[in-house]
DOTORVEX-466882 format. One record per residue (C-alpha): residue in one letter; residue number from 0; x, y, z. Coordinates in nm, 3 decimals. Layout:
REM residues N
> rest | nr | x | y | z
> A | NUM | X | Y | Z
...
END
This chain:
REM residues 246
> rest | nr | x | y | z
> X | 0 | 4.536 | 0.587 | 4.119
> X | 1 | 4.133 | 0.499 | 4.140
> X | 2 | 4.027 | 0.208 | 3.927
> X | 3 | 3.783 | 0.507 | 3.748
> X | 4 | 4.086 | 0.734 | 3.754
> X | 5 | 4.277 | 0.449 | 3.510
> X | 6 | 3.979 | 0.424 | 3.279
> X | 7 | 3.981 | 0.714 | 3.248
> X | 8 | 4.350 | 0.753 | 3.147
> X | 9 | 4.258 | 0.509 | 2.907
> X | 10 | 4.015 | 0.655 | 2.726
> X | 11 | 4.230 | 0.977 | 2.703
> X | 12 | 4.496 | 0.808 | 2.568
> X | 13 | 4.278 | 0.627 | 2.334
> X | 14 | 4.168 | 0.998 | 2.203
> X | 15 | 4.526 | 1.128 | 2.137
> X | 16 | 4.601 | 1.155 | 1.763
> X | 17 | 4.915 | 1.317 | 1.739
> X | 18 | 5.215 | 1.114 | 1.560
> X | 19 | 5.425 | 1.161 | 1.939
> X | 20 | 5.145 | 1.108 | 2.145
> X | 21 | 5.096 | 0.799 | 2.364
> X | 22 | 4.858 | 0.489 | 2.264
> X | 23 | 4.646 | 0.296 | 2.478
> X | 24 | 4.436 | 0.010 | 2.412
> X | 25 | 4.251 | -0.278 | 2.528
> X | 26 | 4.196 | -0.581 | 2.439
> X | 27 | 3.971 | -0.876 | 2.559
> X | 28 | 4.042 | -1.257 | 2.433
> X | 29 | 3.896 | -1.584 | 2.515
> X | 30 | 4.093 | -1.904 | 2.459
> X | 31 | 3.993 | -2.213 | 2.437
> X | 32 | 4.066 | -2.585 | 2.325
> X | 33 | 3.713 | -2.700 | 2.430
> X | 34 | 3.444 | -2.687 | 2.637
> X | 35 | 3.575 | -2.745 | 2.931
> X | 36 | 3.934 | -2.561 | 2.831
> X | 37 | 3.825 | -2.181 | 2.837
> X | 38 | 4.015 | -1.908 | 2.961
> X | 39 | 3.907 | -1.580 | 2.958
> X | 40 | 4.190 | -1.279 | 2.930
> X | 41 | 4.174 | -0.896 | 2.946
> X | 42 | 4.490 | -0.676 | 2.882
> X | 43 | 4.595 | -0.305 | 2.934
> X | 44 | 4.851 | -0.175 | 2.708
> X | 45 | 4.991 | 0.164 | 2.660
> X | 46 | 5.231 | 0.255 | 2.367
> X | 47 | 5.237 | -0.181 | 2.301
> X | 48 | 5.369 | -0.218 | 2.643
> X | 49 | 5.168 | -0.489 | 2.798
> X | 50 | 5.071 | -0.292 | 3.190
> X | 51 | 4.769 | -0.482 | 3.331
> X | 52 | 4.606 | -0.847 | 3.269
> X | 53 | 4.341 | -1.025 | 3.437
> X | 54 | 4.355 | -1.415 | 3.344
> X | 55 | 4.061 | -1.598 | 3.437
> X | 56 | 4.226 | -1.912 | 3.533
> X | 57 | 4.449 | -1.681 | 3.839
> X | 58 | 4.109 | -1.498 | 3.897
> X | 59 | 4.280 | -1.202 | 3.947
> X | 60 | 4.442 | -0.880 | 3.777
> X | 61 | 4.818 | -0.834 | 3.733
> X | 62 | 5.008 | -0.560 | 3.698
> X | 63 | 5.392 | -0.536 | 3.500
> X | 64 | 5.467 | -0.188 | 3.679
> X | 65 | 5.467 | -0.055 | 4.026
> X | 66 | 5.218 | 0.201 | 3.938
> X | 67 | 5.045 | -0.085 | 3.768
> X | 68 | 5.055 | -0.340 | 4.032
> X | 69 | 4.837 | -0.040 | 4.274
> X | 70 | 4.578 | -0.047 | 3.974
> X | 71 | 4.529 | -0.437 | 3.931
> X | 72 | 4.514 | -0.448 | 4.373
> X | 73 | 4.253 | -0.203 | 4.354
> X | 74 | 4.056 | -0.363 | 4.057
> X | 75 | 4.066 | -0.697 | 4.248
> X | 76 | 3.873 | -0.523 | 4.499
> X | 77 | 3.574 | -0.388 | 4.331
> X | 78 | 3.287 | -0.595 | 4.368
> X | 79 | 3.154 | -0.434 | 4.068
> X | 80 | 3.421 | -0.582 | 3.833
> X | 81 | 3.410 | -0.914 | 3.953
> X | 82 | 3.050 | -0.934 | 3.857
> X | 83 | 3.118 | -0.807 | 3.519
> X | 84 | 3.433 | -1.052 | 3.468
> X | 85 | 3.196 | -1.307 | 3.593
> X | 86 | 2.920 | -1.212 | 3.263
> X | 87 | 3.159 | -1.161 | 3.059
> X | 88 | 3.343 | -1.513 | 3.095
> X | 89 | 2.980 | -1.608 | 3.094
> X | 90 | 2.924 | -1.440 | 2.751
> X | 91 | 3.245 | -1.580 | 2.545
> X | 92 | 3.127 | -1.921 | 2.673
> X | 93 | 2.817 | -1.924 | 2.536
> X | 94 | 2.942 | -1.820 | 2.190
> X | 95 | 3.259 | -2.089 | 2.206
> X | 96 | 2.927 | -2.374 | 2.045
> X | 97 | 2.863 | -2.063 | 1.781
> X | 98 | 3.218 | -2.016 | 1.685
> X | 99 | 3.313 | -2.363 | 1.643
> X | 100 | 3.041 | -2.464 | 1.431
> X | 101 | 3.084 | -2.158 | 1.182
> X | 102 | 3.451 | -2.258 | 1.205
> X | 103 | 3.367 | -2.651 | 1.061
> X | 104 | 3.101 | -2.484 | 0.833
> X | 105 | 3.150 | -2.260 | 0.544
> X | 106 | 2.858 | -1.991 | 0.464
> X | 107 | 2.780 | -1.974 | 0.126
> X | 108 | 2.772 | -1.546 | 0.046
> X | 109 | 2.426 | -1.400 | -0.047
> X | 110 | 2.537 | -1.240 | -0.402
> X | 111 | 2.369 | -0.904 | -0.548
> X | 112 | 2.462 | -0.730 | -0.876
> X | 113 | 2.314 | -0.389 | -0.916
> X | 114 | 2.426 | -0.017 | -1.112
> X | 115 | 2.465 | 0.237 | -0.932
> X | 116 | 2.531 | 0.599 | -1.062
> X | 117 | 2.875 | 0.648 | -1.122
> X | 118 | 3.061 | 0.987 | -0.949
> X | 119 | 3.367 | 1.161 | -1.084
> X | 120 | 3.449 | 0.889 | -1.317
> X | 121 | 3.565 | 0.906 | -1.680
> X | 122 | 3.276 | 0.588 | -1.730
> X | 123 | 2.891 | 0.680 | -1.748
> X | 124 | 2.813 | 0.338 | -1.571
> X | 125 | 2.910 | 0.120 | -1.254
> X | 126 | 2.830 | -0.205 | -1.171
> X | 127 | 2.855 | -0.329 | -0.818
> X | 128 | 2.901 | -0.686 | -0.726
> X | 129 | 2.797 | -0.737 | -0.321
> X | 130 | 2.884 | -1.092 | -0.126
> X | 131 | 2.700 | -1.076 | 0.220
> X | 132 | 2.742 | -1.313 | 0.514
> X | 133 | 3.009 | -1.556 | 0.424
> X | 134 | 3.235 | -1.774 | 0.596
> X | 135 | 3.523 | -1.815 | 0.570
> X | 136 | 3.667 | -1.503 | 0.468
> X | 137 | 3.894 | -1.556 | 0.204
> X | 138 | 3.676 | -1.504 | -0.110
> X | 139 | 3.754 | -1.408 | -0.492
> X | 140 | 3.525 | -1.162 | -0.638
> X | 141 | 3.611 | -1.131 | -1.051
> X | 142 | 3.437 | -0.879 | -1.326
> X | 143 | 3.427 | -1.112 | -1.682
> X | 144 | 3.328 | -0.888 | -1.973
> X | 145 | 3.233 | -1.158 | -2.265
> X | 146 | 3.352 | -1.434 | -2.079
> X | 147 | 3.739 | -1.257 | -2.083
> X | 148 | 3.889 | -1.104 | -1.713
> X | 149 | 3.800 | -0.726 | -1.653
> X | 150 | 4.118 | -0.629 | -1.519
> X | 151 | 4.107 | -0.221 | -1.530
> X | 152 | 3.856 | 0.026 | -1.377
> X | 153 | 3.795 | -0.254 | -1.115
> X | 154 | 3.800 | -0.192 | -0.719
> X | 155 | 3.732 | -0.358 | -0.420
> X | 156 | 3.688 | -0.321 | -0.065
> X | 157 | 3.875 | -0.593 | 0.187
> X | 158 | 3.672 | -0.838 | 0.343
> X | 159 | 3.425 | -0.657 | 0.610
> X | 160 | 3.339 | -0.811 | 0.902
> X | 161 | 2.978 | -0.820 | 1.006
> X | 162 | 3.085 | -0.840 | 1.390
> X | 163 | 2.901 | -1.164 | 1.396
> X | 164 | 3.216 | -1.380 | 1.248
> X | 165 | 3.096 | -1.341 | 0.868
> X | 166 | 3.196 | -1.143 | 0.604
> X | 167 | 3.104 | -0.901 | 0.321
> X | 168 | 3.317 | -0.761 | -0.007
> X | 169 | 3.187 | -0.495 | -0.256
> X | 170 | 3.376 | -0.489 | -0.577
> X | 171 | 3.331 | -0.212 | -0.834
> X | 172 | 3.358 | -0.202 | -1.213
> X | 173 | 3.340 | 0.108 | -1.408
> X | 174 | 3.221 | 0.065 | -1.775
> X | 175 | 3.099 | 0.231 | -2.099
> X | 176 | 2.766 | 0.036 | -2.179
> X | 177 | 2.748 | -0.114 | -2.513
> X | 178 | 2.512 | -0.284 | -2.720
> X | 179 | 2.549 | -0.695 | -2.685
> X | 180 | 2.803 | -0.714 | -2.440
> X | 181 | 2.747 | -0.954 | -2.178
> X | 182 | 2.919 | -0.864 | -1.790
> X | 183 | 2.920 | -1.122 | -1.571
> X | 184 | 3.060 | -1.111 | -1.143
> X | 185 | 3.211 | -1.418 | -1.058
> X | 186 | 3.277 | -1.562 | -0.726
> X | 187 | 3.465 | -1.823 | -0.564
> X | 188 | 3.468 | -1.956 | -0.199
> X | 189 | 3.487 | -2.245 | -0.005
> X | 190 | 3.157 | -2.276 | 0.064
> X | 191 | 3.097 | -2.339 | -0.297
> X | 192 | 3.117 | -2.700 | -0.533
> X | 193 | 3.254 | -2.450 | -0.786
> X | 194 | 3.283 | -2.062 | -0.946
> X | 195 | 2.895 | -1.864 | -0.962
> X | 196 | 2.837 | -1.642 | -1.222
> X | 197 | 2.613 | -1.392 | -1.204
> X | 198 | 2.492 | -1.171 | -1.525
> X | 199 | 2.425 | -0.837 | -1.524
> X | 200 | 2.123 | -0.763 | -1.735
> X | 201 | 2.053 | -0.419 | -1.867
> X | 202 | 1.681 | -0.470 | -1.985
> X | 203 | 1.564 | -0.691 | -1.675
> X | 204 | 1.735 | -0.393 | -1.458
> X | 205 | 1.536 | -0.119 | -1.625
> X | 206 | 1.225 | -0.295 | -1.681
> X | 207 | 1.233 | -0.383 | -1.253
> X | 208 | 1.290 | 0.018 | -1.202
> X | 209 | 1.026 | 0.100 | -1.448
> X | 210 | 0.778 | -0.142 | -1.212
> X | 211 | 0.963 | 0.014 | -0.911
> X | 212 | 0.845 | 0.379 | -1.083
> X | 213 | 0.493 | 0.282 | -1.159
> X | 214 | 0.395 | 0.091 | -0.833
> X | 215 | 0.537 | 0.401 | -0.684
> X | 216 | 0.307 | 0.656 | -0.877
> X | 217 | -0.014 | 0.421 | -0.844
> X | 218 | 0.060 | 0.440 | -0.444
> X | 219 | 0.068 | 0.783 | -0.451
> X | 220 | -0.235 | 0.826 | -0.653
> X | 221 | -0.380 | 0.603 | -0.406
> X | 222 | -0.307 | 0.812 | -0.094
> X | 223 | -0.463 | 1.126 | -0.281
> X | 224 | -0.781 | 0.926 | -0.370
> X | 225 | -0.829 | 0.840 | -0.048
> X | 226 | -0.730 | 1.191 | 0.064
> X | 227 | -0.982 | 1.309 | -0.136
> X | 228 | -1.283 | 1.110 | -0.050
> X | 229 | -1.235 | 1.190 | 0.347
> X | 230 | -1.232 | 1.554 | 0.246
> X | 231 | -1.512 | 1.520 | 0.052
> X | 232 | -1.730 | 1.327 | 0.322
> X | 233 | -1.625 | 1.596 | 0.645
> X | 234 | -1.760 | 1.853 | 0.453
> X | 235 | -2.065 | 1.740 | 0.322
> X | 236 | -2.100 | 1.657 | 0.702
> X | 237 | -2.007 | 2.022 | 0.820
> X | 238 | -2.312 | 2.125 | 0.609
> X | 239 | -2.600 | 1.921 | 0.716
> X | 240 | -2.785 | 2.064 | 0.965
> X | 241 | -2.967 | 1.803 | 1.207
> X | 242 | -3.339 | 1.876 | 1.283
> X | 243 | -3.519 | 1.774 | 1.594
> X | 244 | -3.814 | 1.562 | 1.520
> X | 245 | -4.118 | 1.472 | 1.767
END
């Protein structure tokens, strides 16, 4: 089998969706104590069954089957992998500073609290409480409705990761607006001395759209001002009519 040919098979098998199907999948690691300590390890497997591995410190691939051990001789030969084990040992390195900085440093989240329209639901209203770009990511996102846990109409998505080693968590609460209540999102992390509240205001919400709506409607009338005026000015020129003097 061709090194292309395995790929291939790979991605095939990564395709296959049925419940008796086979699985493939592939996964790329880099371990590392410091430094100096880093080894950088790509694996094969197919239905969890561990068929090809290239470990930096051998330098080479390996293969667990006969079949297998053809593949791994035949990726060892391409010059064209070696150079792109070579950046990609390269890469991980260069993020091992990155990684174990964030690691000895939490990231205090970036908090929003917004409405959005509610669909399908038995509630007129929805509140949305957003953390962004935190780290570590265990976090505790809470609804308090007068100070008292919201415990019902509540949902949450698990911790997201951003893909550059921080997180983000949405957490919804559905609710029936009513006059003097006070709702309040609460989080907790470790980058934090203690719990932050954050209150969701009704009038400071509405009064921000109704600036939102206006500074909308003055651009527009804006753009057919202007509009207007160059319309005005080509056709007064399309009418004058230049006459030679001398």
């Amino acid at each position: 089998m061709s090194v292309h040919s395995f790929f291939s098979l790979l991605f095939l098998l990564l395709s296959c969706s049925r419940a008796d199907a086979l699985f493939g999948h592939f996964l790329v690691r880099c371990q590392f104590t410091s430094l100096e300590d880093v080894v950088y390890v790509e694996q094969y497997y197919i239905n969890k069954f561990l068929l090809i591995q290239y470990n930096s410190t051998l330098g080479k691939y390996t293969g667990y089957t006969e079949r297998a051990r053809d593949v791994a001789d035949g990726l060892n030969k391409s010059p064209n992998l070696k150079k792109q084990r070579k950046k990609n040992e390269k890469k991980w390195k260069s993020l091992i500073p990155f990684i174990l900085d964030l690691h000895s440093k939490p990231v205090e989240p970036s908090v929003r609290l917004r409405s959005v329209e509610a669909a399908s639901s038995k509630h007129p209203g929805m509140l949305v409480c957003s953390a962004y770009g935190f780290y570590p990511k265990q976090i505790r996102v809470t609804w308090l409705r007068n100070g008292n846990i919201v415990t019902s109409d509540v949902t949450s998505t698990e911790e997201l990761p951003n893909g550059n080693w921080l997180y983000q968590i949405h957490s919804y609460l559905e609710f029936t607006p009513r006059p003097g209540e006070k709702i309040t999102c609460r989080v907790e992390h470790a980058s934090l001395t203690g719990p932050k509240l954050y209150e969701w205001d009704a009038a400071n919400e509405s009064q921000r759209n109704k600036i939102a709506v206006g500074t909308a409607g003055l651009l527009l009338g804006l753009v057919f001002l202007v509009a207007g005026l160059i319309y005005y000015k080509k056709k007064n020129n399309a009418g004058r009519v230049l006459v030679p003097t001398g």
